[in-house]
MOPAC internal coordinates of N, CA, C and O (Angstrom, degrees):
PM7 1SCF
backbone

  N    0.0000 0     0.00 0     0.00 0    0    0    0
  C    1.4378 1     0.00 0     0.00 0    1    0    0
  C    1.5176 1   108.06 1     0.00 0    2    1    0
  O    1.2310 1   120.11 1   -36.24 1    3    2    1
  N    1.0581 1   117.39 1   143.76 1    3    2    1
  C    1.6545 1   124.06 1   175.39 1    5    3    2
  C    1.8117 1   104.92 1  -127.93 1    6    5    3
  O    1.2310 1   133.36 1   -36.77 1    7    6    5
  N    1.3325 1    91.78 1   143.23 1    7    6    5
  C    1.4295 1   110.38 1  -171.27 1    9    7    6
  C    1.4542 1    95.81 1  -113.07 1   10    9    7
  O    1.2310 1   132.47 1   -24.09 1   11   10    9
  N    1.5735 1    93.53 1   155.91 1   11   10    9
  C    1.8474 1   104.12 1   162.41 1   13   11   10
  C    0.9805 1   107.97 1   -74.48 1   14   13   11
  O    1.2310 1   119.37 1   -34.82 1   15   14   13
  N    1.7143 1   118.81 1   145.18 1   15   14   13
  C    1.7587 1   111.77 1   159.79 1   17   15   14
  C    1.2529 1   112.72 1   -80.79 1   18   17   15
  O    1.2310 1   103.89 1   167.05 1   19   18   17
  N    1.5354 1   147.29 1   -12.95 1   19   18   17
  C    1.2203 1   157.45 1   145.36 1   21   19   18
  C    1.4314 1   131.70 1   -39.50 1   22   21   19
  O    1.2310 1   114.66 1   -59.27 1   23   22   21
  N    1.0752 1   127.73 1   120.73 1   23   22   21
  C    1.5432 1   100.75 1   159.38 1   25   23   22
  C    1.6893 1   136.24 1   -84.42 1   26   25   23
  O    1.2310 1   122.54 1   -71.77 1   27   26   25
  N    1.0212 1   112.74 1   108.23 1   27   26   25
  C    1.7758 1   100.52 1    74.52 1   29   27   26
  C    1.3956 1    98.43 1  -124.11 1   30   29   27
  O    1.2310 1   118.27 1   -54.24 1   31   30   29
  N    1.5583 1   120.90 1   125.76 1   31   30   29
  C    1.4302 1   129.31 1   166.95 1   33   31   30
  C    1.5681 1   111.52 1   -42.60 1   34   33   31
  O    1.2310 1   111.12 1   -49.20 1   35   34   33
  N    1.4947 1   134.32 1   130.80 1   35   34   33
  C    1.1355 1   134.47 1   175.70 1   37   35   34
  C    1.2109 1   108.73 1  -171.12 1   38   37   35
  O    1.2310 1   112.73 1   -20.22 1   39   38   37
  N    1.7125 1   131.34 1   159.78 1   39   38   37
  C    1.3206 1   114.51 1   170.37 1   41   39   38
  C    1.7373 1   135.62 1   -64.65 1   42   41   39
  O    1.2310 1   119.97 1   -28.78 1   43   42   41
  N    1.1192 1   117.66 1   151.22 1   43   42   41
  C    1.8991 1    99.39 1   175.38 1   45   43   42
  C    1.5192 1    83.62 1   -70.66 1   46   45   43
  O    1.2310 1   138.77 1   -18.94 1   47   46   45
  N    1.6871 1    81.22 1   161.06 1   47   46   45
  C    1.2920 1   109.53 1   171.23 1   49   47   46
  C    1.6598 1   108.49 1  -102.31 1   50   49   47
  O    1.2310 1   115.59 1    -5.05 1   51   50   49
  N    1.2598 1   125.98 1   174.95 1   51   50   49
  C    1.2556 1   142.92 1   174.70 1   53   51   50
  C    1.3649 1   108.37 1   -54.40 1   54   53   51
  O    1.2310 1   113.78 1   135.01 1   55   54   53
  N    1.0975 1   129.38 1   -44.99 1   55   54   53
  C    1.2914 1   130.85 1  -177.53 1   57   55   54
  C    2.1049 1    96.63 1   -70.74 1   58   57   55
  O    1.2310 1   130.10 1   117.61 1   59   58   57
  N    0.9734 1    98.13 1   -62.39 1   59   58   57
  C    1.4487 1    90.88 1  -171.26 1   61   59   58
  C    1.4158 1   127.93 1   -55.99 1   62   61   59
  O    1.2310 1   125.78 1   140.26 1   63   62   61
  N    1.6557 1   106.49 1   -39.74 1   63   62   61
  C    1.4215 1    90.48 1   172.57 1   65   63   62
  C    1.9331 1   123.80 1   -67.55 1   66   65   63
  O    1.2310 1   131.98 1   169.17 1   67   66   65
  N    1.6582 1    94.47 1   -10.83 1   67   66   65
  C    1.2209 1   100.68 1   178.96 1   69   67   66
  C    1.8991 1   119.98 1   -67.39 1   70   69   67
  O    1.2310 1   134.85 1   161.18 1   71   70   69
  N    1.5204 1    88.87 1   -18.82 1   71   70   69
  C    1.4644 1   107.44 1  -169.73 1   73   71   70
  C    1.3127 1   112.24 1   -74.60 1   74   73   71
  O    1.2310 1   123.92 1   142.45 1   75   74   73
  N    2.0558 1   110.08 1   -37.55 1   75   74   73
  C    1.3414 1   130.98 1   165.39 1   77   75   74
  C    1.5776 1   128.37 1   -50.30 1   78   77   75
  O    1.2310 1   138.65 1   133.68 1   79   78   77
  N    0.9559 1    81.46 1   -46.32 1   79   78   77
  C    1.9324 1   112.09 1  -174.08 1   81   79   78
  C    1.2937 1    99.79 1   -90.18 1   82   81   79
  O    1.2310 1   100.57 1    79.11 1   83   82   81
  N    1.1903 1   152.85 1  -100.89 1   83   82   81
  C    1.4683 1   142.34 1  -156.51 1   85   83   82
  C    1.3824 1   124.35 1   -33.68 1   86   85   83
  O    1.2310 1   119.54 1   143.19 1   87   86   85
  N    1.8167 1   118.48 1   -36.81 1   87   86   85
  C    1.4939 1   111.49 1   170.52 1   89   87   86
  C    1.0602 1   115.29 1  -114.85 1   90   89   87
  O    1.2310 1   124.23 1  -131.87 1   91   90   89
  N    1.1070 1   109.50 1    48.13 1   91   90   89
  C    1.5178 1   129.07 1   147.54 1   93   91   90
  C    1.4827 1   115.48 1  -107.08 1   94   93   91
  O    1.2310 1   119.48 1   137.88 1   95   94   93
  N    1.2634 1   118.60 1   -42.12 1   95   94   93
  C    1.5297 1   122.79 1  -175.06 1   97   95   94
  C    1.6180 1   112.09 1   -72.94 1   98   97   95
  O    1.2310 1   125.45 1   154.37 1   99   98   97
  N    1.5593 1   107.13 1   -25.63 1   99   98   97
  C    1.3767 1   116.49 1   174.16 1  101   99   98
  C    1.7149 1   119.92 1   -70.22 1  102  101   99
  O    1.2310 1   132.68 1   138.25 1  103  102  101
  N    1.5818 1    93.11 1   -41.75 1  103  102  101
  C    1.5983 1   104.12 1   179.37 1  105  103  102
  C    1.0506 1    89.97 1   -69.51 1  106  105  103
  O    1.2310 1    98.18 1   102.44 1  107  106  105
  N    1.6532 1   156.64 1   -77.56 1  107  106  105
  C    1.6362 1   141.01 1  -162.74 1  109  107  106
  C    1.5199 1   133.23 1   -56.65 1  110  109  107
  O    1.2310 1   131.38 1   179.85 1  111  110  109
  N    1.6537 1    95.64 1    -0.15 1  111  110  109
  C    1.7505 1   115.19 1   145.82 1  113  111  110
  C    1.6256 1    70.64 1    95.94 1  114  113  111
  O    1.2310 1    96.04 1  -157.36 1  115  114  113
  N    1.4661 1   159.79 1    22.64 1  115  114  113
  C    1.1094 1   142.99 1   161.46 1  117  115  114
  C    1.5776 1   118.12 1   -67.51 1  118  117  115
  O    1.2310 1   105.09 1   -87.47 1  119  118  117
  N    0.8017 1   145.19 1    92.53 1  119  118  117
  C    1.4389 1   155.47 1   169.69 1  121  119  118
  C    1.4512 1   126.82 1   -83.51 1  122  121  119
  O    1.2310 1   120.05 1   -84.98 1  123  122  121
  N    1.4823 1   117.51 1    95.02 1  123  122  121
  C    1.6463 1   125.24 1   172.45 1  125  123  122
  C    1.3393 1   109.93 1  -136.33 1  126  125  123
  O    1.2310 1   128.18 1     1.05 1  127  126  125
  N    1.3580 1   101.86 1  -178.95 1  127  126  125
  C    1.4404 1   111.67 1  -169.71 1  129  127  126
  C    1.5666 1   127.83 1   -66.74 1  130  129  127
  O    1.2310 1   130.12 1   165.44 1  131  130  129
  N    1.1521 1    98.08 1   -14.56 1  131  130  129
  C    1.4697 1   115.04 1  -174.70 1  133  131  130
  C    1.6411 1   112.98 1  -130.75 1  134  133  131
  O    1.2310 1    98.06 1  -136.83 1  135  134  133
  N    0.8218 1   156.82 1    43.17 1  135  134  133
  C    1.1772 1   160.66 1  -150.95 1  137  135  134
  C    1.5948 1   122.24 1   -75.82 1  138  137  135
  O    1.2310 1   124.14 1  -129.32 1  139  138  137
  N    1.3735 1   109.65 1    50.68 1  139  138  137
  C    1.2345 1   111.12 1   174.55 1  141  139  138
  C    1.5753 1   118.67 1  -122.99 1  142  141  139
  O    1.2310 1   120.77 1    52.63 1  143  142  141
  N    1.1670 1   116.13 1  -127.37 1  143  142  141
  C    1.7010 1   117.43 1   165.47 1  145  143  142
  C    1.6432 1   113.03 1   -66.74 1  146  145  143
  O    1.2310 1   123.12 1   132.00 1  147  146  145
  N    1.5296 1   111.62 1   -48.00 1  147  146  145
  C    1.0848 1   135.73 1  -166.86 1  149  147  146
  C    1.6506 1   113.00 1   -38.46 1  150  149  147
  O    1.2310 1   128.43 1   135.20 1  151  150  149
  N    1.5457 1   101.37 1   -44.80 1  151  150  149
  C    1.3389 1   116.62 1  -170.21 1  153  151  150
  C    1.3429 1   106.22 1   -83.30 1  154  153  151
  O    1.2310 1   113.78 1  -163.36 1  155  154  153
  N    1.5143 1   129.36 1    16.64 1  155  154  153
  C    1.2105 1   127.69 1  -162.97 1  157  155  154
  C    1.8982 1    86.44 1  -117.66 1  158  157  155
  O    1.2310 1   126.06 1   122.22 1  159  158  157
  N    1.7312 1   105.95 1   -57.78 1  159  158  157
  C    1.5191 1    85.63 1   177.59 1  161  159  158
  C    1.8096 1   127.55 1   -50.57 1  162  161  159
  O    1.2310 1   124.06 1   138.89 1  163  162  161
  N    1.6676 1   109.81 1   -41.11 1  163  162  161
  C    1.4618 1   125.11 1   170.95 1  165  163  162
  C    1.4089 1   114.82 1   -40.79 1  166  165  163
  O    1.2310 1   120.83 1   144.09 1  167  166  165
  N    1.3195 1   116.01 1   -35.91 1  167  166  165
  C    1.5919 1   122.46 1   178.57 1  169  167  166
  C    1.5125 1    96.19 1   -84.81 1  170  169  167
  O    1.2310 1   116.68 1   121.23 1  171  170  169
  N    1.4684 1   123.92 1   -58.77 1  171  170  169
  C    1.6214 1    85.92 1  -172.38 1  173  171  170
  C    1.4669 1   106.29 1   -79.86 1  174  173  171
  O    1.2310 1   102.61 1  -169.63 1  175  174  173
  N    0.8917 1   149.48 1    10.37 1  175  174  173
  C    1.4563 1   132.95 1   162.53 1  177  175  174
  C    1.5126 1   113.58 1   -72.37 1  178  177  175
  O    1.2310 1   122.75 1   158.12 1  179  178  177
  N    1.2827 1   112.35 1   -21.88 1  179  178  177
  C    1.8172 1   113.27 1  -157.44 1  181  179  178
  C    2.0200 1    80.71 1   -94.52 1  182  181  179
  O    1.2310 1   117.95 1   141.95 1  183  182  181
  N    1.3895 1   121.50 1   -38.05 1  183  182  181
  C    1.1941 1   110.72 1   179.91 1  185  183  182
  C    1.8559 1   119.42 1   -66.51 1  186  185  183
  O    1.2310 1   133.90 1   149.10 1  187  186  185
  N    1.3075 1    90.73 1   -30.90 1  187  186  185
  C    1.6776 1   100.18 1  -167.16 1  189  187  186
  C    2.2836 1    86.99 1   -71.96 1  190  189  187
  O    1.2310 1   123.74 1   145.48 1  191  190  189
  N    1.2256 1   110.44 1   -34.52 1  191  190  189
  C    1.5198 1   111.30 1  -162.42 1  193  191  190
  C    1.8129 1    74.60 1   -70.36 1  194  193  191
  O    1.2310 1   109.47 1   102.86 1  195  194  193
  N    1.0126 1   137.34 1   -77.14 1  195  194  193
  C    1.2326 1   122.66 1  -153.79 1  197  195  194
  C    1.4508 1   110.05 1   -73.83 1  198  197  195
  O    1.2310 1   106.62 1  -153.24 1  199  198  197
  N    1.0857 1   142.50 1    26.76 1  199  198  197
  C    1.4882 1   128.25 1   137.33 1  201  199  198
  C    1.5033 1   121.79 1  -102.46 1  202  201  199
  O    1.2310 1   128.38 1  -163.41 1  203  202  201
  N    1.7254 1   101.47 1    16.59 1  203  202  201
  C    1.6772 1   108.59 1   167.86 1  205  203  202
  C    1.2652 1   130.90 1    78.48 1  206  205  203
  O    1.2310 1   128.82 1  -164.64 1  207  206  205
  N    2.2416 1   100.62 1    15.36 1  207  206  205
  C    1.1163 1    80.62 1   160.33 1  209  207  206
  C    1.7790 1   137.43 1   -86.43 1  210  209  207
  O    1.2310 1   123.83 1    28.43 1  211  210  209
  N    1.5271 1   110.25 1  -151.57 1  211  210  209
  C    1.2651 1    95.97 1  -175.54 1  213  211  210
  C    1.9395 1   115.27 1   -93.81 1  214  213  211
  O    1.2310 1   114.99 1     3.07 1  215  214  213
  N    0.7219 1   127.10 1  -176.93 1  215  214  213
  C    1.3532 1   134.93 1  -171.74 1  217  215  214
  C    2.0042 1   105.59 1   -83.90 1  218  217  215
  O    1.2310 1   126.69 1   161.80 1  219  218  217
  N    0.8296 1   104.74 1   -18.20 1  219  218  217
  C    1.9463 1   133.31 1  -167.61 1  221  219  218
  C    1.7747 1    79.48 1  -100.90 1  222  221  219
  O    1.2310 1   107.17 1   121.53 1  223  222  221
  N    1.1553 1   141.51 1   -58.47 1  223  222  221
  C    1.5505 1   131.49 1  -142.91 1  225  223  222
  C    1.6157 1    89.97 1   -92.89 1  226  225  223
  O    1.2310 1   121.84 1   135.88 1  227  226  225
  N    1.5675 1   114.08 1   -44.12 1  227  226  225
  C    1.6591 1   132.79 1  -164.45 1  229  227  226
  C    1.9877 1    94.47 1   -55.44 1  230  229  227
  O    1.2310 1   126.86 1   128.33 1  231  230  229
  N    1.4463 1   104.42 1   -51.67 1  231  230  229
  C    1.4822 1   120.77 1  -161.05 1  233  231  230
  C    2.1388 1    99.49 1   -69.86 1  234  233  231
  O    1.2310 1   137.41 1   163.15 1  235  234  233
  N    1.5800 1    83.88 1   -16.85 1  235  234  233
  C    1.8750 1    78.09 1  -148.75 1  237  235  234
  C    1.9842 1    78.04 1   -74.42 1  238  237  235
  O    1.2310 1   117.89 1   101.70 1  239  238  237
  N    1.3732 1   121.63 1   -78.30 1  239  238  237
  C    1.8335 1   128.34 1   153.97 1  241  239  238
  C    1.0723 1    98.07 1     9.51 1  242  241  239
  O    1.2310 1   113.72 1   108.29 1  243  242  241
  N    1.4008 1   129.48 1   -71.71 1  243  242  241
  C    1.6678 1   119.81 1  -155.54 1  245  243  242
  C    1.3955 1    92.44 1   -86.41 1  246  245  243
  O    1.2310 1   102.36 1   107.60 1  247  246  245
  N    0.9455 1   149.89 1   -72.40 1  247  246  245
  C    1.2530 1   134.08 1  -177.55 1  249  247  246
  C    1.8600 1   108.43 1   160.84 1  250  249  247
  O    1.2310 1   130.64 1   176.20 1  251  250  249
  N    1.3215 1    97.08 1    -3.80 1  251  250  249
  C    1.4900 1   113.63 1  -170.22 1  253  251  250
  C    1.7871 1   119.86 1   -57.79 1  254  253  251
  O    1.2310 1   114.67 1   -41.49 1  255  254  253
  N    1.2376 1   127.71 1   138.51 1  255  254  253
  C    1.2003 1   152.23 1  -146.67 1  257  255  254
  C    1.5068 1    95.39 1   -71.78 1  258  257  255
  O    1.2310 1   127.34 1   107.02 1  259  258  257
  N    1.9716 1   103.49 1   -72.98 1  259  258  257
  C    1.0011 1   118.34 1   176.05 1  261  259  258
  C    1.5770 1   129.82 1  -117.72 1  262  261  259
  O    1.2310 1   116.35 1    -7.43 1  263  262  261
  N    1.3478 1   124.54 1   172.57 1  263  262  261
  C    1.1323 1    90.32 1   174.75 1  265  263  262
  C    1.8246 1   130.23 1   -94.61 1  266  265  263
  O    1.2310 1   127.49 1  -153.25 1  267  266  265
  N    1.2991 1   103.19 1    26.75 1  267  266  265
  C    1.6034 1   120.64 1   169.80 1  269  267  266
  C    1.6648 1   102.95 1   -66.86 1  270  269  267
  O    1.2310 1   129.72 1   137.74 1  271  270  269
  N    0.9467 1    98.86 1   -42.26 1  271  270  269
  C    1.3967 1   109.11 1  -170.57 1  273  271  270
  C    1.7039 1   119.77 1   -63.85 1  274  273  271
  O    1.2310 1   127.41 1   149.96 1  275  274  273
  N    1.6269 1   103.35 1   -30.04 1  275  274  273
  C    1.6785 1   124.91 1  -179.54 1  277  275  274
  C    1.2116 1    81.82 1   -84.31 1  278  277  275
  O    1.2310 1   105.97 1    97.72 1  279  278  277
  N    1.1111 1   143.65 1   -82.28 1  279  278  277
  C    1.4826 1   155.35 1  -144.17 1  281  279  278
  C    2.0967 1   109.75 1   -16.75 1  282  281  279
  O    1.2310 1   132.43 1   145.59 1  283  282  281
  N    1.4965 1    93.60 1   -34.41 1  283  282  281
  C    1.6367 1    97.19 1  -179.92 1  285  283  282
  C    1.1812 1   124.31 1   -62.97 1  286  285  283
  O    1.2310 1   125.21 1   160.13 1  287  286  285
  N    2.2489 1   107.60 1   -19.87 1  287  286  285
  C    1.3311 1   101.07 1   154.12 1  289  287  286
  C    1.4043 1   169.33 1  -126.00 1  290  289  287
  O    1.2310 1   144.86 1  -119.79 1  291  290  289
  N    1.6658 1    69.29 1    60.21 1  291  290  289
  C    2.1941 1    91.49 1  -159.20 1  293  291  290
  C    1.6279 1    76.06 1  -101.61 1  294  293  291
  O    1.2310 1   102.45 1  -155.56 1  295  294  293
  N    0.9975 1   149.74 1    24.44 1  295  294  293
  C    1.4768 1   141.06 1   156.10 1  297  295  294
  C    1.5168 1   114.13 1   -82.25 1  298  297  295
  O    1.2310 1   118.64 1   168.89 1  299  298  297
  N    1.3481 1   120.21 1   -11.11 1  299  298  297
  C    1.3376 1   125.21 1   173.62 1  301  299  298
  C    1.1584 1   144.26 1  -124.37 1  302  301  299
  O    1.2310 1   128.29 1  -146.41 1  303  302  301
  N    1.5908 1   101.65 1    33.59 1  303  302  301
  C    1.2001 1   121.84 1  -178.74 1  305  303  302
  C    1.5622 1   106.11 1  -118.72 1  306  305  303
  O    1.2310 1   131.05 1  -103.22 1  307  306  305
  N    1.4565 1    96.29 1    76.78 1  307  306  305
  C    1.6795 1   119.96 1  -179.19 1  309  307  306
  C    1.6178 1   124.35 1   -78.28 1  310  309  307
  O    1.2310 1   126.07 1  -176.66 1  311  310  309
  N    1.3278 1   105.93 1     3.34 1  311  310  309
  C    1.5614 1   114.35 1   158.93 1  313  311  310
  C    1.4127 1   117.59 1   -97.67 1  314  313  311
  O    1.2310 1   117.82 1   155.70 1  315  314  313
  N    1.5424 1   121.76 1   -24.30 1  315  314  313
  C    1.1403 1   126.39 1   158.59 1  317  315  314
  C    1.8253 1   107.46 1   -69.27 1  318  317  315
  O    1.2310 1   133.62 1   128.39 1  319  318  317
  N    0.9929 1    91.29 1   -51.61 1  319  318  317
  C    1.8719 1    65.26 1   173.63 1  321  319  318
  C    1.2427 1   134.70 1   -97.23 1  322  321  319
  O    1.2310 1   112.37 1  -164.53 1  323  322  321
  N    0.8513 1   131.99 1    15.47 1  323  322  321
  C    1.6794 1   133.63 1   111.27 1  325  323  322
  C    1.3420 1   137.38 1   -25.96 1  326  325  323
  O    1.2310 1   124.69 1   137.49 1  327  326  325
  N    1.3740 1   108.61 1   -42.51 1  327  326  325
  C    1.0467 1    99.15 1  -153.33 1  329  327  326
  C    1.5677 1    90.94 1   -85.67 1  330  329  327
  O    1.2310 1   127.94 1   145.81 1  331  330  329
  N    1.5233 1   102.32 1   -34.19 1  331  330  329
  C    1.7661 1   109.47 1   158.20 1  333  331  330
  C    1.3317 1   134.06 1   -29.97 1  334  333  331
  O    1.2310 1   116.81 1   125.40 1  335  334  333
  N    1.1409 1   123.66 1   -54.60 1  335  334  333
  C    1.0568 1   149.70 1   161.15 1  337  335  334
  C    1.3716 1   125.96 1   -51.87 1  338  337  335
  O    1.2310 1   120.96 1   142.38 1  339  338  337
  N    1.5505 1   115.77 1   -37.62 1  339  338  337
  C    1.3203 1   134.79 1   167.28 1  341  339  338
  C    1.5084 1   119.31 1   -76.67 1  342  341  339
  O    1.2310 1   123.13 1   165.44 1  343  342  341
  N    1.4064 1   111.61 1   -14.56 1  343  342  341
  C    1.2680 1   119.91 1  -168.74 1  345  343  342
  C    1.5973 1   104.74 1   -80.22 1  346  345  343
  O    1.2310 1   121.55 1   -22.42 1  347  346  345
  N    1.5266 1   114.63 1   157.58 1  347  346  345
  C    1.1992 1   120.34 1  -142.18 1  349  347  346
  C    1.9836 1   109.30 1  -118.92 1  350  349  347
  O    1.2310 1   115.45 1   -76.69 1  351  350  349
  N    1.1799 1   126.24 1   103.31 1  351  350  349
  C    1.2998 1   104.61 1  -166.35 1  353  351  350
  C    0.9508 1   105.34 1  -105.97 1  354  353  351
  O    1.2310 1   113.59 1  -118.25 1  355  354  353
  N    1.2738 1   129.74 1    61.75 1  355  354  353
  C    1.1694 1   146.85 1   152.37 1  357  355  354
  C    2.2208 1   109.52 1    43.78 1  358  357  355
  O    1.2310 1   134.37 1    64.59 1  359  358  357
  N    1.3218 1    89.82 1  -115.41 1  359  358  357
  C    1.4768 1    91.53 1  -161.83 1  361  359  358
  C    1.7602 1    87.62 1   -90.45 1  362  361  359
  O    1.2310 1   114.45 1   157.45 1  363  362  361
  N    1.2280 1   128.12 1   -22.55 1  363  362  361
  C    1.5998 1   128.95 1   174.08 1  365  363  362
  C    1.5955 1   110.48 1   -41.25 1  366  365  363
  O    1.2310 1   118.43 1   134.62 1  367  366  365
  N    1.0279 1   120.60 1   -45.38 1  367  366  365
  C    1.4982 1   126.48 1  -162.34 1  369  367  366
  C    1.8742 1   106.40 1   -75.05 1  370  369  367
  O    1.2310 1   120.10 1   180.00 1  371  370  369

């Protein structure tokens, strides 16, 4: 939860932290499709997927219910699949 430092003390709303977060990510030359808060959980999830954790530990961090809900971000762990892809089956193939 984030509070105003102003009064009247209250939570930001969606719009505002979006207001916080978007020109900031623009001024650090970061450029994606979505450029608000949103892209802030997607980044640490795509980092937390590439240091291996599990999808159960990734979901528990974000705050997620189940893990259907994490599931959107094992799609972006594109060095893991590579390396899949790169892998070699020898005389099988």
């Amino acid at each position: 939860m984030f509070l105003m430092l102003v009064s009247p003390f209250r939570p930001f709303s969606a719009k505002g932290i979006y207001g916080v977060v978007s020109p900031r990510l623009k001024a650090a030359g970061i450029h994606c499709a979505h450029s608000g808060p949103h892209a802030l959980r997607h980044a640490c999830a795509a980092r937390l997927v590439a240091q291996g954790l599990s999808l159960k530990e990734i979901g528990d961090h974000l705050g997620h219910r189940s893990t259907e809900a994490t599931r959107i971000y094992t799609k972006v762990d594109l060095a893991g699949l590579r390396e899949v892809a790169a892998f070699d089956l020898g005389e099988l193939s």
